[in-house]
TORPA-4810 file (N, C-alpha, C, O; in nm, 3 decimals):
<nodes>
NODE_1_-0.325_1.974_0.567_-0.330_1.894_0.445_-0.232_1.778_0.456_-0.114_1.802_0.483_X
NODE_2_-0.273_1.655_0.438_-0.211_1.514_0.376_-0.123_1.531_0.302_-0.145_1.630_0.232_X
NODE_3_-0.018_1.477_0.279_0.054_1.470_0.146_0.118_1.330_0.220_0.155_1.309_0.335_X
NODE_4_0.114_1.222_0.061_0.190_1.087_0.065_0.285_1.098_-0.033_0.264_1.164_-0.134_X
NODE_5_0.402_1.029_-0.008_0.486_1.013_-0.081_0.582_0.841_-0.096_0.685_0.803_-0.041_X
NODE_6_0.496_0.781_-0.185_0.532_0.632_-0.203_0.618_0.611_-0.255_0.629_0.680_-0.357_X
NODE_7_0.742_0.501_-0.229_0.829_0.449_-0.303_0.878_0.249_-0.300_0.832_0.163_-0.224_X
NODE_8_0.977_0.233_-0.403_1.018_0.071_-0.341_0.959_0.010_-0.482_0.987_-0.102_-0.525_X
NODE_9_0.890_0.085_-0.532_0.830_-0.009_-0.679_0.914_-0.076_-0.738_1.017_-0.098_-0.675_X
NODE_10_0.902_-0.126_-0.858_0.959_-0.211_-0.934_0.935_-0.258_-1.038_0.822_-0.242_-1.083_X
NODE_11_1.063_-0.357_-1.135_1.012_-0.448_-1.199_1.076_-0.566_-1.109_1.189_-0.554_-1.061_X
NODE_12_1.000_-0.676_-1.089_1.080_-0.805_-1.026_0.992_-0.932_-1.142_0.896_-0.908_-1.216_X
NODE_13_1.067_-1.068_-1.123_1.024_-1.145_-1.132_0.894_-1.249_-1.064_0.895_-1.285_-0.947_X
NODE_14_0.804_-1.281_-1.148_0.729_-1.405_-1.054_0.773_-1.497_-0.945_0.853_-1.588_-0.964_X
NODE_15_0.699_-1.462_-0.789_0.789_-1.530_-0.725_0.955_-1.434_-0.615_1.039_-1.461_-0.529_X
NODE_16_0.913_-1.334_-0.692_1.015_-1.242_-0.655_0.906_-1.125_-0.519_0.784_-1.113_-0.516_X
NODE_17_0.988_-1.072_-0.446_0.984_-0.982_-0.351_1.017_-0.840_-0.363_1.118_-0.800_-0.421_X
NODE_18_0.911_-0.749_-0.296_0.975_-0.588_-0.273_0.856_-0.552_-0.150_0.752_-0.605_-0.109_X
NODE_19_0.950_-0.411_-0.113_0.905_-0.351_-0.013_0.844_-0.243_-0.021_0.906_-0.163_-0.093_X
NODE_20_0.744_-0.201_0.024_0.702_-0.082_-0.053_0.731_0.020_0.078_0.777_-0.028_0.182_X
NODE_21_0.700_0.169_0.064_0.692_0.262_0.187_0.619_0.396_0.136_0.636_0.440_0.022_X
NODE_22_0.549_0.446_0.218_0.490_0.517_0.238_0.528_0.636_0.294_0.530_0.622_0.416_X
NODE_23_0.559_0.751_0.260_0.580_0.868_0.378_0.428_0.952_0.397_0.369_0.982_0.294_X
NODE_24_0.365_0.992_0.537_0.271_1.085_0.518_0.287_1.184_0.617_0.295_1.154_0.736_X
NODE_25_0.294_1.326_0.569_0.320_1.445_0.662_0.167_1.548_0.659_0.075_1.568_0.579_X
NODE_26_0.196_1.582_0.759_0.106_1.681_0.805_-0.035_1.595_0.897_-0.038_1.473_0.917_X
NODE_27_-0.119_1.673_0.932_-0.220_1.580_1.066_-0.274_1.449_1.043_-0.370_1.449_0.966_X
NODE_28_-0.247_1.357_1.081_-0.264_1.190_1.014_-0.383_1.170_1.161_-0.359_1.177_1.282_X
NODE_29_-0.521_1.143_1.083_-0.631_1.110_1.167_-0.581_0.954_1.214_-0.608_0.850_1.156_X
NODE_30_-0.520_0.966_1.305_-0.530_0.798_1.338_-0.606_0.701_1.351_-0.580_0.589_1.309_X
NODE_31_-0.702_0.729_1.405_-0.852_0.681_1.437_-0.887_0.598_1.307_-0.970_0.507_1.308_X
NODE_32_-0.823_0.632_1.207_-0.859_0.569_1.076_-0.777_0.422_1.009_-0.806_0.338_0.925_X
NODE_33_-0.693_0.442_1.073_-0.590_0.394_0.997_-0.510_0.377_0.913_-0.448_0.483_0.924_X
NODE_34_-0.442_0.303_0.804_-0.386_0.329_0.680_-0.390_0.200_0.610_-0.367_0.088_0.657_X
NODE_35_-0.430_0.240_0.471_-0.398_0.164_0.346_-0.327_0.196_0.246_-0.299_0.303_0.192_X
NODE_36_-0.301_0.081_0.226_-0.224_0.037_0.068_-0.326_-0.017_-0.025_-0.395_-0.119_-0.021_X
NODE_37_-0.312_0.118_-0.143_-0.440_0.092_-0.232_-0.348_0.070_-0.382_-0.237_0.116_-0.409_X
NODE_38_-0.449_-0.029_-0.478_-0.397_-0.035_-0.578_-0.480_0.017_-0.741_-0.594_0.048_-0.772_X
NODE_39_-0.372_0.007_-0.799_-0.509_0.060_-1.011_-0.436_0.038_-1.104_-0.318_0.068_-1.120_X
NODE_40_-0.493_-0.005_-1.155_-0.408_-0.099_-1.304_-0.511_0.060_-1.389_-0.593_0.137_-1.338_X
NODE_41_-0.460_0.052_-1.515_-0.528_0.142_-1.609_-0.683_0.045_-1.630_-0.714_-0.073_-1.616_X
NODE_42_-0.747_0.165_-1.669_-0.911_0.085_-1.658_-0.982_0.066_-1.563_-1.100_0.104_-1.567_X
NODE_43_-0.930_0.004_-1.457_-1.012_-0.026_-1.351_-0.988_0.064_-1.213_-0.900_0.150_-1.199_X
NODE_44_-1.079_0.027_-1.124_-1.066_0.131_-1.015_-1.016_0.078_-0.876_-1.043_-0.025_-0.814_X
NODE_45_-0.951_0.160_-0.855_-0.823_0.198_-0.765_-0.899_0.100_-0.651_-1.009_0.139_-0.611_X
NODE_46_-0.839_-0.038_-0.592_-0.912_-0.128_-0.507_-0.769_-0.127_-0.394_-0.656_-0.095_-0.429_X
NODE_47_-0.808_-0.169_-0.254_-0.765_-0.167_-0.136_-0.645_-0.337_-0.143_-0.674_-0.450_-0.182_X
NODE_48_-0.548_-0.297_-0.102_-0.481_-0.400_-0.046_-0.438_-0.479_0.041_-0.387_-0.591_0.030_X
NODE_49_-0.468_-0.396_0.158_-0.427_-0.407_0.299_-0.446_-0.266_0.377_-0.410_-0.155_0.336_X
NODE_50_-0.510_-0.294_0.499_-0.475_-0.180_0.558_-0.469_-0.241_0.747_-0.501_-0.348_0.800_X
NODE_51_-0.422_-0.133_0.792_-0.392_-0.106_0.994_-0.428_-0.048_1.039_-0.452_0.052_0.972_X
NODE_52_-0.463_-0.040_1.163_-0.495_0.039_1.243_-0.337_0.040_1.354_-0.340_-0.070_1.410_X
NODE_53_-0.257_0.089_1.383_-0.181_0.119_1.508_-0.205_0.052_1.603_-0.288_0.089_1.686_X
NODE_54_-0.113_-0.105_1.619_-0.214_-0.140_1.744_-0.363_-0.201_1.706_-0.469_-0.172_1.761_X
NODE_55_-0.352_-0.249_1.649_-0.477_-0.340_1.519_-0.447_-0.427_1.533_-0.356_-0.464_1.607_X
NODE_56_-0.541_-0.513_1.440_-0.543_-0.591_1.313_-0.549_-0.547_1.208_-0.635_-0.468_1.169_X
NODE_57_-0.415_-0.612_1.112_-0.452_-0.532_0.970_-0.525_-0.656_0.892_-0.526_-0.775_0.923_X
NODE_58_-0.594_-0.581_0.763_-0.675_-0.653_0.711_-0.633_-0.670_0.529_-0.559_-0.593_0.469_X
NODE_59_-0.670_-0.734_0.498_-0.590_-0.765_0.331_-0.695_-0.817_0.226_-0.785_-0.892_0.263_X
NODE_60_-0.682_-0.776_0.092_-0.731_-0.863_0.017_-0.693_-1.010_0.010_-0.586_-1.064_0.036_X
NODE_61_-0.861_-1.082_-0.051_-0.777_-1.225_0.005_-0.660_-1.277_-0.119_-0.565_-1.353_-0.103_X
NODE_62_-0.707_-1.204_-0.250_-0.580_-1.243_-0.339_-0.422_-1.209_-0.273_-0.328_-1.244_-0.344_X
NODE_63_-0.387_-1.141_-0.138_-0.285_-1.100_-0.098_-0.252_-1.152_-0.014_-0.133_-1.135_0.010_X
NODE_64_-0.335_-1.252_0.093_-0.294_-1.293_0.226_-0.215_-1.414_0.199_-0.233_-1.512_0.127_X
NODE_65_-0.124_-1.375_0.277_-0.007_-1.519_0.341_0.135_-1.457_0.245_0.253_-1.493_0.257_X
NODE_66_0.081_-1.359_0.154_0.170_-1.302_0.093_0.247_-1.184_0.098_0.368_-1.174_0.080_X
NODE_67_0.127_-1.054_0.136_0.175_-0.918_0.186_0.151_-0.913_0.330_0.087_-0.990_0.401_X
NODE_68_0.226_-0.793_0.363_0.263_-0.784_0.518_0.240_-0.639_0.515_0.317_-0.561_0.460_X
NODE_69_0.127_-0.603_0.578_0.176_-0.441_0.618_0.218_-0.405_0.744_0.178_-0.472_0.839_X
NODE_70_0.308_-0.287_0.768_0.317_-0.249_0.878_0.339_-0.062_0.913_0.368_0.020_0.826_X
NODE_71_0.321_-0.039_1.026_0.327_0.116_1.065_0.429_0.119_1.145_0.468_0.020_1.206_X
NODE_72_0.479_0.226_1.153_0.598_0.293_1.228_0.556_0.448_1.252_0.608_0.536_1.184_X
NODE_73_0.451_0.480_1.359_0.431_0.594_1.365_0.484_0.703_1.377_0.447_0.813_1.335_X
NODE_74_0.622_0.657_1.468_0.707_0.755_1.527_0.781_0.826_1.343_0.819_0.940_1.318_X
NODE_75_0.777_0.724_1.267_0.801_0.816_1.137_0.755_0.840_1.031_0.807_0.882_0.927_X
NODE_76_0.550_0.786_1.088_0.501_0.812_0.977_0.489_0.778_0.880_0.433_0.839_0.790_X
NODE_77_0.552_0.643_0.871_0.554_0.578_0.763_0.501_0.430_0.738_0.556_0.334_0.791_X
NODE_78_0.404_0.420_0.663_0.360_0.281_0.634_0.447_0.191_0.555_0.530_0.242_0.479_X
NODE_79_0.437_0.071_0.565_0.515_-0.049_0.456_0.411_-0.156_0.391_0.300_-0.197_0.424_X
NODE_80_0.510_-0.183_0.269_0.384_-0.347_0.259_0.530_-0.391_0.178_0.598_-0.352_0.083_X
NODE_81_0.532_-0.522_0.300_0.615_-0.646_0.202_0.531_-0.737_0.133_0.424_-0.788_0.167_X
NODE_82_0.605_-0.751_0.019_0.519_-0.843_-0.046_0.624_-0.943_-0.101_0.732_-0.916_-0.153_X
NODE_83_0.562_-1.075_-0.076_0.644_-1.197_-0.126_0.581_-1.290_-0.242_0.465_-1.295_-0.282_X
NODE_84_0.671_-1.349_-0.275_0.552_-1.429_-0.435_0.479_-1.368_-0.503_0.362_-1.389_-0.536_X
NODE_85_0.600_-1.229_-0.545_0.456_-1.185_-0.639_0.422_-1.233_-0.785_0.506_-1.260_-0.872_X
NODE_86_0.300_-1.238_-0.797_0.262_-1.254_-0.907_0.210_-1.142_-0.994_0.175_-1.030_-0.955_X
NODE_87_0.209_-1.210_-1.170_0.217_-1.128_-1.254_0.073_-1.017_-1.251_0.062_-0.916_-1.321_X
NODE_88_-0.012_-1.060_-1.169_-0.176_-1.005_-1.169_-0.193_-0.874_-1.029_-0.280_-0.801_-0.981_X
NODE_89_-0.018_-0.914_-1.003_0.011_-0.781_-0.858_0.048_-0.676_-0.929_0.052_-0.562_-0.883_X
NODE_90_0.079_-0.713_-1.059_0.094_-0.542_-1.137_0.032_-0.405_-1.147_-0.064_-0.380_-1.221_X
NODE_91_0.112_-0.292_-1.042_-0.040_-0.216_-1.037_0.064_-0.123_-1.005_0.181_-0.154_-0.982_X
NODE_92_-0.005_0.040_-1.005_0.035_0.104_-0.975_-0.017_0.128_-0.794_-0.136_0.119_-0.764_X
NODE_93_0.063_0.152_-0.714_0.068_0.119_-0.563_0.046_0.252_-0.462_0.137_0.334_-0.478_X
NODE_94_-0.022_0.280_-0.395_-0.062_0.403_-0.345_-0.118_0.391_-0.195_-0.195_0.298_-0.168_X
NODE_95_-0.079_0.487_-0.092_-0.120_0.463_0.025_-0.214_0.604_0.047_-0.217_0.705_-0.023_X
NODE_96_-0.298_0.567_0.187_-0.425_0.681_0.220_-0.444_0.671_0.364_-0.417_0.562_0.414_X
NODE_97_-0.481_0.757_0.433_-0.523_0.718_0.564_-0.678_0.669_0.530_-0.766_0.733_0.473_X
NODE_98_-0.682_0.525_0.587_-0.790_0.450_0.604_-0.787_0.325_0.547_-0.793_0.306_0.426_X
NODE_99_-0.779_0.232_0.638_-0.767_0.105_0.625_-0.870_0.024_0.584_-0.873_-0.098_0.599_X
NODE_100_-0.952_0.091_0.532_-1.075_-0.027_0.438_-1.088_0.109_0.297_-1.094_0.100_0.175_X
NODE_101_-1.087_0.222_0.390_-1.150_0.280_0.248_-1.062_0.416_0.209_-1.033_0.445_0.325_X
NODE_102_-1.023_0.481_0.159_-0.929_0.566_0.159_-0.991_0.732_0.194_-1.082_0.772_0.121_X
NODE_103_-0.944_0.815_0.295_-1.012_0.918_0.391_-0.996_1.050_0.323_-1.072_1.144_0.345_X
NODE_104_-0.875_1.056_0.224_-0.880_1.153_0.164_-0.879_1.117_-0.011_-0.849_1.016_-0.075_X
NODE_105_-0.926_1.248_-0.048_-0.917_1.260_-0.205_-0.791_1.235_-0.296_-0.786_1.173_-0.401_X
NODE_106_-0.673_1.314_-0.214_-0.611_1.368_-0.282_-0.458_1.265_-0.279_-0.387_1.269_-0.179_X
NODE_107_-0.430_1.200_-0.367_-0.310_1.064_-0.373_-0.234_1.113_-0.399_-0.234_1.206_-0.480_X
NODE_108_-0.124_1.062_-0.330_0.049_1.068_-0.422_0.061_1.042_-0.540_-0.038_1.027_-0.611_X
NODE_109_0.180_1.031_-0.585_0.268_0.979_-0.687_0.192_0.834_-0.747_0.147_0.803_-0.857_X
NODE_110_0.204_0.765_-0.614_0.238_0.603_-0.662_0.341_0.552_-0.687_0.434_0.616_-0.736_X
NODE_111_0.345_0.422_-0.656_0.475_0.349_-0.724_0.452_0.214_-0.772_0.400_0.118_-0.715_X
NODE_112_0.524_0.231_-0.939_0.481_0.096_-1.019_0.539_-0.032_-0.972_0.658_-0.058_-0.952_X
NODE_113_0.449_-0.096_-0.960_0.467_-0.259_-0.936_0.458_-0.345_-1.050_0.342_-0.374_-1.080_X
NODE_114_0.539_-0.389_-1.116_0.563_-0.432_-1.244_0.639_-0.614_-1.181_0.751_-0.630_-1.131_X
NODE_115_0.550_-0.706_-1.203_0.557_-0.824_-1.210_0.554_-0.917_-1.358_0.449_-0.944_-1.418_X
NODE_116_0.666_-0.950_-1.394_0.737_-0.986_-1.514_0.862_-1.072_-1.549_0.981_-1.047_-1.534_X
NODE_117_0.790_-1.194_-1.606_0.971_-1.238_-1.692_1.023_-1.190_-1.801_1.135_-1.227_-1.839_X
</nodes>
């Protein structure tokens, strides 16, 4: 069994920066890759970026030139920097193995991304 455990959320300003991270333990299908998925209340939980190890990672285009993901396998842990954020990046923030589409059911925590003056 999967288990993620996300952190790094926030409140920041427009224009402002954070880092997000990911922990995932137990058998991580690599073959898949990993994403950073997002969900505001109401709507459904949409993709932000994801890698393959040794990839190309791929991004929404509301995110490119802005977020950065990256892997560190040796600890399992995914990242997404994000710079300039804006107030419409407000979301609650969640990672999955699978870099377009998410491989398992079962999500972490999350961590709130709160973009605000």
């Amino acid at each position: 069994q999967v288990q993620f455990v996300e952190s790094g959320g926030g409140l920041v300003q427009p224009g402002g920066s954070l880092t997000l991270s990911c922990g995932a333990s137990g058998t991580i299908p690599r073959a898949y890759g990993m994403g950073w998925y997002r969900q505001v209340p109401g709507k459904q939980r949409e993709l932000v970026a994801g890698i393959t190890s040794g990839g190309p990672a791929n991004y929404k285009d509301s995110v490119k030139g802005r977020f950065t993901i990256s892997i560190d396998n040796a600890k399992n842990t995914l990242y997404l920097q994000m710079n300039n954020l804006k107030p419409e990046d407000t979301a609650v923030y969640y990672c999955n193995v699978g870099r377009f589409t998410p491989l398992f059911a079962s999500w972490g925590q999350g961590t709130q991304v709160t973009v605000s003056s």
